[in-house]
C-alpha positions in Angstrom: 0.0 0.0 0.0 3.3 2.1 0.8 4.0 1.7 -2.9 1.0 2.8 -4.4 0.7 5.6 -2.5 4.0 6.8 -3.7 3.5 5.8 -7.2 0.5 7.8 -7.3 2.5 10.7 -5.6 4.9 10.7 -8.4 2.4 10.3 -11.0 0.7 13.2 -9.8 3.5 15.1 -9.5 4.2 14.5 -12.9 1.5 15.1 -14.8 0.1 18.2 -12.5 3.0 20.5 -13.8 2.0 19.4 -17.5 -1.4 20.0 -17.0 -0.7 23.2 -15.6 1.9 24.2 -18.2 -0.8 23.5 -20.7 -2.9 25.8 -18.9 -0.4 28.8 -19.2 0.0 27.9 -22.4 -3.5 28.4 -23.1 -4.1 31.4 -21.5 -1.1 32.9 -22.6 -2.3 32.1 -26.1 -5.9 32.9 -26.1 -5.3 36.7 -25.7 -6.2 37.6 -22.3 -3.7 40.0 -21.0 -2.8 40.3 -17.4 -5.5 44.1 -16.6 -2.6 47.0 -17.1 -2.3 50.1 -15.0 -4.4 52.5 -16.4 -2.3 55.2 -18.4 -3.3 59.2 -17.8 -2.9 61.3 -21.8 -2.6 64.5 -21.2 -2.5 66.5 -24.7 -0.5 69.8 -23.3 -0.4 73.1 -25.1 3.1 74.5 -25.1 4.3 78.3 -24.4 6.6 77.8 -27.1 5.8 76.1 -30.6 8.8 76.8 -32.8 8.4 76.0 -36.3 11.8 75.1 -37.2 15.4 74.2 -35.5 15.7 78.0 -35.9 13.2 79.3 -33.8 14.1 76.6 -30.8 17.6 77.5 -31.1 16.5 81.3 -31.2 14.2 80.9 -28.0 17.2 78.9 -25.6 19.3 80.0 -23.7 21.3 76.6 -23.9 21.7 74.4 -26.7 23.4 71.0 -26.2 24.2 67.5 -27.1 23.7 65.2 -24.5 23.5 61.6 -23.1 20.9 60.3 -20.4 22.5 58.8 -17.6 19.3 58.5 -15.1 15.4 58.9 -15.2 13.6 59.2 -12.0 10.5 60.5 -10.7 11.0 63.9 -8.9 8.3 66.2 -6.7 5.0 67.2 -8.0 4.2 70.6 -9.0 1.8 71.4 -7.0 -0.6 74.5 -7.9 -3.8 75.5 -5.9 -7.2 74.3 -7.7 -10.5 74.8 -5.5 -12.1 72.1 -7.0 -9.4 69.8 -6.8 -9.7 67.2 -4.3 -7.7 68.5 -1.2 -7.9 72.4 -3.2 -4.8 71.3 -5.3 -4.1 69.9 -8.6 -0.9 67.7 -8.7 1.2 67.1 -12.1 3.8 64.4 -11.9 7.3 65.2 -13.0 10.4 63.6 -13.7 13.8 64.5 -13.3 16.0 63.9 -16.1 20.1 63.3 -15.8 22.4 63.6 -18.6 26.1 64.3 -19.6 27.1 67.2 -21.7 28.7 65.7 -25.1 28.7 69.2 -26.4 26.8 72.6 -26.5 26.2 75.1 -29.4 24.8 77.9 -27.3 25.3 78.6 -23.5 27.3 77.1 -21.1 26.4 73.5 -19.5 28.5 71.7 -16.3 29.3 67.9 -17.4 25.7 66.6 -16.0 23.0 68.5 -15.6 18.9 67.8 -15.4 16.1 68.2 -17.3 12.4 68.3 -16.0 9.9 66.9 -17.9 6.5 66.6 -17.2 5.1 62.6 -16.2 5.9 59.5 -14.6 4.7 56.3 -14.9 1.4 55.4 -16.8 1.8 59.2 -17.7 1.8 60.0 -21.4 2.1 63.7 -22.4 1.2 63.9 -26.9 4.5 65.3 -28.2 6.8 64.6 -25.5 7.4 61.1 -24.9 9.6 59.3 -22.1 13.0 59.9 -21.8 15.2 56.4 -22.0 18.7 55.9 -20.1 21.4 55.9 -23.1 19.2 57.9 -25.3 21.3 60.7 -27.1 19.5 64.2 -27.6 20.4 67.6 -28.9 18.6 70.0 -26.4 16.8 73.7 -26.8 16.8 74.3 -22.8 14.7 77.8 -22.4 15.6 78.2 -18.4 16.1 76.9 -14.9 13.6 75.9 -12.6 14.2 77.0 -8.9 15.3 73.6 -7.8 18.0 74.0 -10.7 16.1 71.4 -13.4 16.3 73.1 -17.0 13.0 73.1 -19.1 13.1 72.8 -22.6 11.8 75.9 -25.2 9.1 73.0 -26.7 9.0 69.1 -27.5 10.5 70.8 -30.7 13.6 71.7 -28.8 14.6 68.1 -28.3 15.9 66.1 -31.3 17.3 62.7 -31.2 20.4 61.4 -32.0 20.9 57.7 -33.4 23.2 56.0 -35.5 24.8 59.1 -36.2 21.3 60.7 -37.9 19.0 62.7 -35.9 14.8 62.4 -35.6 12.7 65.2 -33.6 10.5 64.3 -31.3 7.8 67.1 -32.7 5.7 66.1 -35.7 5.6 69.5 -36.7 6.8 69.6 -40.2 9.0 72.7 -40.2 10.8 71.0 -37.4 10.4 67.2 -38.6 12.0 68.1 -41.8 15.3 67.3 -40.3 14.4 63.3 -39.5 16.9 61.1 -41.0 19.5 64.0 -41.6 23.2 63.1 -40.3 24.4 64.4 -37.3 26.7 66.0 -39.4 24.3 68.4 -41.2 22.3 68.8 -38.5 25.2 70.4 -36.3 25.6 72.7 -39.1 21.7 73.4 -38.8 22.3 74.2 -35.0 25.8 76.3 -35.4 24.6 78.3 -38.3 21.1 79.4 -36.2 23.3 80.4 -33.1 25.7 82.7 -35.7 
């Protein structure tokens, strides 16, 4: 009786883990998604809206090539809003680190930060997240108080990859440049801060 007892452990323990792989297997395969946190769009309006690499460059007061070296979530900005719950209105932020490459217009220490608007399940239309190792060339219009630059507009901030360069703006003026080497992009930059 000893035996059978353990036989039927072992055959149960052999074909519970099959039946439960085919299980996961099925669900994985049937197209029910584990329920995802539910993402906040926010379609923002922006001070600035250059139409071309001109007008950001015109409107910084830094222009720069940089590399992101950390994203993290950073303090709200919290503004007064009666008929918010608790009479505020809170907008998530993040705090942006990256090191200087190069800069076109301005002066920039070796790291410095960028705030950008968001956080997790947070998408802001035009101004997407910012990735560690990413490679940008930055129109920074000013410094917040706690020493975070902001940038002139989403079409400020151009990416840099595989030695061509893409803007994050869809505006066409600005968008023009996508696919472009760095190369004659630079000269783009340096002949708009001349």
């Amino acid at each position: 009786m000893t035996i059978k007892f353990k036989r039927s452990i072992i055959a149960t323990a052999l074909v519970l883990p099959l039946a439960a792989g085919a299980i996961a297997l099925a669900s994985t395969t049937s197209g029910t998604a584990a329920p995802q946190p539910e993402q906040k769009r926010y379609a923002p309006v922006w001070h600035n809206q250059p139409t071309s690499v001109g007008q950001a460059v015109d409107l910084a007061a830094v222009v720069v090539r940089a590399t992101v070296v950390d994203v993290r979530q950073a303090p709200d900005v919290v503004v007064p809003a009666k008929a918010e719950p608790g009479g505020v209105d809170r907008v998530a932020t993040q705090a942006v680190t990256l090191r200087t490459k190069e800069v076109f217009k301005g002066s920039m220490p070796a790291t410095f930060t960028v705030s950008r608007t968001g956080g997790p399940n947070i998408v802001v239309e035009g101004d997407p997240a910012y990735r560690t190792g990413q490679q940008y060339v930055l129109a920074l219009q000013s410094q917040r108080p706690d020493g975070r630059w902001v940038l002139v507009s989403p079409e400020g901030r151009y990416q840099v990859r595989a030695g061509k360069v893409y803007a994050i703006s869809d505006v066409p003026g600005v968008a023009k440049v996508n696919g472009r080497s760095y190369d004659q992009f630079r000269a783009t930059v340096e002949n708009a801060v001349s």
